[in-house]
N, C-alpha and C positions, 0 to 999 in steps of 0.2 A: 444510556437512558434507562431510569428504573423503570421496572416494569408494574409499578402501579401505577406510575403516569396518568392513566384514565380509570382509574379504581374509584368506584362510589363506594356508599355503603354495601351495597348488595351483596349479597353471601356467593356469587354466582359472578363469575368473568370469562371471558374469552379472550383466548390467546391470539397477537398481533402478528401475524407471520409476514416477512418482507418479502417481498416478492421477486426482490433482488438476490437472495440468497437463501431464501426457505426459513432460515433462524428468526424464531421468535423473538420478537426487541421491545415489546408491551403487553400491555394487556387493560381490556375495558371490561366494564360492567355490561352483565348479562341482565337490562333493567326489568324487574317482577312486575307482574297489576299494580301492586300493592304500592311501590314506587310510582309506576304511573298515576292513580289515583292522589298520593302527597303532590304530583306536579300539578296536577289539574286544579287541586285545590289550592296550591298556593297563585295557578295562573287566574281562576275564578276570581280571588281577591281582588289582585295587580289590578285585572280589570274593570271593576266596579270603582277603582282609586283615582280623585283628583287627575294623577300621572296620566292615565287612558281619554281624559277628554281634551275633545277639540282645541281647547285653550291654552294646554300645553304643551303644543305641538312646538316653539322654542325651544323648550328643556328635551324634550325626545331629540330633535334636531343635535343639539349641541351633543349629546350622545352617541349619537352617529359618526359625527365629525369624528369625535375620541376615538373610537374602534376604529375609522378609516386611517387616522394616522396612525395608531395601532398597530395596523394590519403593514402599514408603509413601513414604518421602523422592524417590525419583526419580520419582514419581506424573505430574507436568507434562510434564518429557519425554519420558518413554514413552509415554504417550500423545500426545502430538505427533509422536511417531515413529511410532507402530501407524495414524494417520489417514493420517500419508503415505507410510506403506506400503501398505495396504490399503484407505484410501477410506472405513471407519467415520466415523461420524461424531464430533466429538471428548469429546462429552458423555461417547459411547457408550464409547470409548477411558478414559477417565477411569472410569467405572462400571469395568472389565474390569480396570483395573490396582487397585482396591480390592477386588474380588471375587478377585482374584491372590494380592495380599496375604493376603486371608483364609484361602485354601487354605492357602495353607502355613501359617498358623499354626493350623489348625485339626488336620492332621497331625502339627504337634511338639505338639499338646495329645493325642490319643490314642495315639503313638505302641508310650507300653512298654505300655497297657491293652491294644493288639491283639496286643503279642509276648507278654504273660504265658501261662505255661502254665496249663492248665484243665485239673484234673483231671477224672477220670470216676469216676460210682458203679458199683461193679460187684459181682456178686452171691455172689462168693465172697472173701470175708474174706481171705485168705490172698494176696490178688494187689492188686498198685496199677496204675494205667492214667492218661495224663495224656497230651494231644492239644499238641504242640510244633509252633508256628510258628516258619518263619525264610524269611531272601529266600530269592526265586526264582533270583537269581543275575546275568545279564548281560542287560539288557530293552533293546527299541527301542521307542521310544513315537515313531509316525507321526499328525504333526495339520496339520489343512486350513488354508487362510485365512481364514475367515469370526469366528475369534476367536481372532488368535494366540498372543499370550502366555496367555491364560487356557485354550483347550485345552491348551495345554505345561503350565500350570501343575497343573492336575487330573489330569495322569499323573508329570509328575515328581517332587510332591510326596509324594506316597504312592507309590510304587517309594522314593524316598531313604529316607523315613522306615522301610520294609522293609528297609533295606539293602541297596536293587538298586543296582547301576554301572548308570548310564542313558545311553545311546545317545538323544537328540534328534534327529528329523529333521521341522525344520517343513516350509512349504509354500515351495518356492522365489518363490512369488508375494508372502508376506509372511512373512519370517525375521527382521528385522531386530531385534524387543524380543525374539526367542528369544536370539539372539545375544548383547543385554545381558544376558539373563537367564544366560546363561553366565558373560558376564565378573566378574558380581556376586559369582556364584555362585565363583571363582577367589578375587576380590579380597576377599570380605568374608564371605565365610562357613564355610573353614576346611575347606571339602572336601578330602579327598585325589584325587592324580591318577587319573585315571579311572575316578572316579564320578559325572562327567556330563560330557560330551561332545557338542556342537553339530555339526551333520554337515546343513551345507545344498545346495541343486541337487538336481537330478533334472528329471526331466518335469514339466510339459511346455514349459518355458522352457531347460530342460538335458539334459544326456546323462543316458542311463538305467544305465551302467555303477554308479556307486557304489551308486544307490538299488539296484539291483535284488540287489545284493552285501551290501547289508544287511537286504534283506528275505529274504534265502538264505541269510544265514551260521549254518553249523553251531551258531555259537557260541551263539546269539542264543538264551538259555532261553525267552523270553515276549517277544510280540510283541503291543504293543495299537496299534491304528491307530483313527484316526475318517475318516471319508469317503466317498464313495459306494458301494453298493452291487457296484456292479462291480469298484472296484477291491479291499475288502472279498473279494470268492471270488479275486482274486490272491492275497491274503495268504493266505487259507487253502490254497490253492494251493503257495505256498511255505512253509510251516510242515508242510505235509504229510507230506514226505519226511523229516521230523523227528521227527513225532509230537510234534508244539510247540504245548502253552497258546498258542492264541491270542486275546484280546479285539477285539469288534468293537462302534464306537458308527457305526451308518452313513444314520443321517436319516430322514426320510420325511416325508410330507407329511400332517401328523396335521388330523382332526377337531375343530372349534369348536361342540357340539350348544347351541341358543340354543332353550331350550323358550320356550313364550310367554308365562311371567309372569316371565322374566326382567327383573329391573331396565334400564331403554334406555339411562340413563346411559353404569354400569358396564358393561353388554355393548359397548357402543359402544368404550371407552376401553380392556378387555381383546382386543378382534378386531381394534382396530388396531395394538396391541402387538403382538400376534401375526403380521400382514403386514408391518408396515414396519419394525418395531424390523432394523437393519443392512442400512436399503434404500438406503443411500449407497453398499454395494458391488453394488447392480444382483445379487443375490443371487437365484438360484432360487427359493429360499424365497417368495421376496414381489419387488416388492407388487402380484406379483397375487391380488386373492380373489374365488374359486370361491363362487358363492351356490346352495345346492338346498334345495328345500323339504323337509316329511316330514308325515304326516296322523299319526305316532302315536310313540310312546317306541320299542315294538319297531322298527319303521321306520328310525327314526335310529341304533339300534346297526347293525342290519342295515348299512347303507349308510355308517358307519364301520369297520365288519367289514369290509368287503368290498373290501381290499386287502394286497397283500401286506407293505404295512408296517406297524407300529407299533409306532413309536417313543411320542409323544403325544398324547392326547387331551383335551378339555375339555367341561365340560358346565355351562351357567350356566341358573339357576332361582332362583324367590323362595322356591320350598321346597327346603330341607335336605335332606329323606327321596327327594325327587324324583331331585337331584344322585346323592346315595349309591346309588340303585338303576340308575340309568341305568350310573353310573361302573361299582358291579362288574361289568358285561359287558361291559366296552369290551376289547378287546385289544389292550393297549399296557402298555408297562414305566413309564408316566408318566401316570397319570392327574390332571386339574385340576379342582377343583368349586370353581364360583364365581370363579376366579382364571385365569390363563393366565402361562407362560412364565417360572412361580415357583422356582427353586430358590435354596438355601443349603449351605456346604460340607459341611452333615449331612445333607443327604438324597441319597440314591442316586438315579441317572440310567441310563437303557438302554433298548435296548428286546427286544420280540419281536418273531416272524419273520424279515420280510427287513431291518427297521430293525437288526437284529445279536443282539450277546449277552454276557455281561459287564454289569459297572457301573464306573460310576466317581462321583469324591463317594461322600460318608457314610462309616462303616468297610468296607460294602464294596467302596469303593472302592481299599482298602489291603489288603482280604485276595486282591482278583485278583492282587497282587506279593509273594504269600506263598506258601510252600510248606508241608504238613504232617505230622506225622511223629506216629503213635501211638507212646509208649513205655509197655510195660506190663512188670513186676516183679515177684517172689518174694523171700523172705526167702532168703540164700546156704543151701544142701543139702537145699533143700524141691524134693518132688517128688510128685507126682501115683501115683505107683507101678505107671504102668497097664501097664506090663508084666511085671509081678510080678517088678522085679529082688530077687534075693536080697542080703540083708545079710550074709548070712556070706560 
């Protein structure tokens, strides 16, 4: 693989080190302001274009589809590229570039259902009312390493299908299937210029100048990021001065509640999914797991309550009734009965507290890159008369 592979313009690159073997096998751009500002302003345009409103949601659609088969035919090497980028292991890579695929085609299937307008029943006959969606406008979608292409894909897919210009900034740690995920996106899927745009480097392998120039740009209508916590209250931090929509998915280390008629099997095979599933990248997550006991149901909410995050939780039992009651107290945006680390492109993902806020997946995952707009109507020279104008 040459090593300009991910080479922009920019004067400035970072080297790709495999994690497999230390040896450098790429190298990307270290993207400046200055680069940032040409992206903004070519996503500015895109935006204001025919392409970006409601009506076109067809032609966005059909572009989707492209990248999703895309994404299926190039399945082998991208994931052979996402392991030696980031260390996943290749099975895991190979799941992630099908679960890609999916998103996006799950977005060009609901697309114009989430643009249609809905009207409203309203109580006086004389008036119509109808709740209009359209994009948000110019979005940056900021995502980590620990699932590259497939975080990018579950923000990019739904902002396109909204008709956002989307700003990409993967994890300078692992950009490289973001990257293809671009050029696909150029070569076979019929986008117009600047409605996505790849924007790699930053910290903490790179200078902070561009990243921090596009988590600050005026321009920038909606900002979803996934990441820690910490870096999560920067973003809010920069969107501040904006008073800027911003989504956050930012982790946490959720609850596995294992009452004791739980099946040993299935418990055994769901808890280790849960620790080691992406424990090739030496991941925080795992694979260390924390064991504490509980002497009662209330107990074990308590004591998965009792942090400041939640993102997920899980609760396995041989009874149904057991799962459901323990589940509705858990505080988390993700609860699991019986199962663990289950999603599909229709179900929404998020969490509470300091795990963030927003969704992504499911349609809500497309109305966080929506904007909306009550319009409500009178027949033309109908009027209320409530100031008693006179007709003569």
């Amino acid at each position: 693989m040459r090593r300009a592979l991910a080479r922009s313009l920019s004067s400035r690159a970072i080297a790709v080190i495999s994690p497999r073997d230390g040896r450098v096998f790429a190298e990307i751009a270290d993207a400046s302001a200055a680069e940032v500002d040409a992206a903004v302003s070519r996503a500015a345009t895109c935006a204001r274009s025919p392409w970006a409103r409601p009506e076109s949601v067809d032609v966005r659609s059909a572009s989707l589809r492209a990248l999703a088969a895309a994404i299926r035919r190039e399945t082998s090497r991208l994931a052979e590229l996402e392991t030696r980028d980031c260390g996943k292991p290749i099975r895991e890579s190979v799941s992630d570039m099908t679960a890609s695929a999916a998103c996006f085609e799950y977005y060009a299937e609901i697309a114009a259902e989430e643009l249609t307008p809905q009207p409203l029943a309203l109580p006086d006959e004389a008036f119509r009312s109808r709740v209009v969606a359209s994009a948000a406008g110019v979005v940056a979608c900021v995502t980590p390493w620990n699932f590259p292409l497939l975080q990018a894909s579950c923000k990019v897919a739904p902002a396109l299908a909204a008709g956002c210009a989307t700003l990409l900034k993967p994890s300078p740690l692992a950009s490289l299937t973001c990257l293809e995920l671009g050029k696909l996106a150029q070569a076979e899927a019929g986008l117009p210029e600047g409605a996505l745009s790849v924007l790699t480097g930053g910290p903490p392998v790179g200078t902070s100048d561009g990243a921090s120039r596009l988590i600050e740009h005026p321009r920038i209508d909606y900002l979803s990021f996934t990441g820690s916590t910490r870096a999560g209250v920067q973003m809010l931090g920069a969107s501040a001065p904006h008073v800027r929509r911003t989504g956050l998915e930012l982790g946490g280390k959720g609850a596995l509640i294992v009452l004791e008629d739980a099946p040993m099997t299935a418990l055994v095979d769901w808890a280790m999914m849960g620790i080691f599933m992406t424990s090739g990248q030496a991941e925080l997550f795992g694979p260390v797991l924390c064991v504490q006991s509980f002497e009662s149901e209330e107990q074990a909410v308590a004591l998965a309550n009792d942090s400041p995050y939640g993102l997920a939780h899980a609760v396995l039992s041989a009874d149904p009734e057991r799962c459901e009651r323990v589940g509705a107290q858990l505080e988390a945006g993700t609860v699991w009965l019986n199962c663990n680390q289950t999603t599909w492109p229709v179900t929404p993902f998020g969490g509470w507290k300091a795990s963030g806020f927003g969704r992504e997946w499911g349609a809500a995952g497309m109305h966080e890159y929506l904007r909306h707009k009550t319009v409500t109507s009178a027949a033309p020279g109908y009027s209320w008369n409530y100031y008693g104008a006179s007709t003569t």
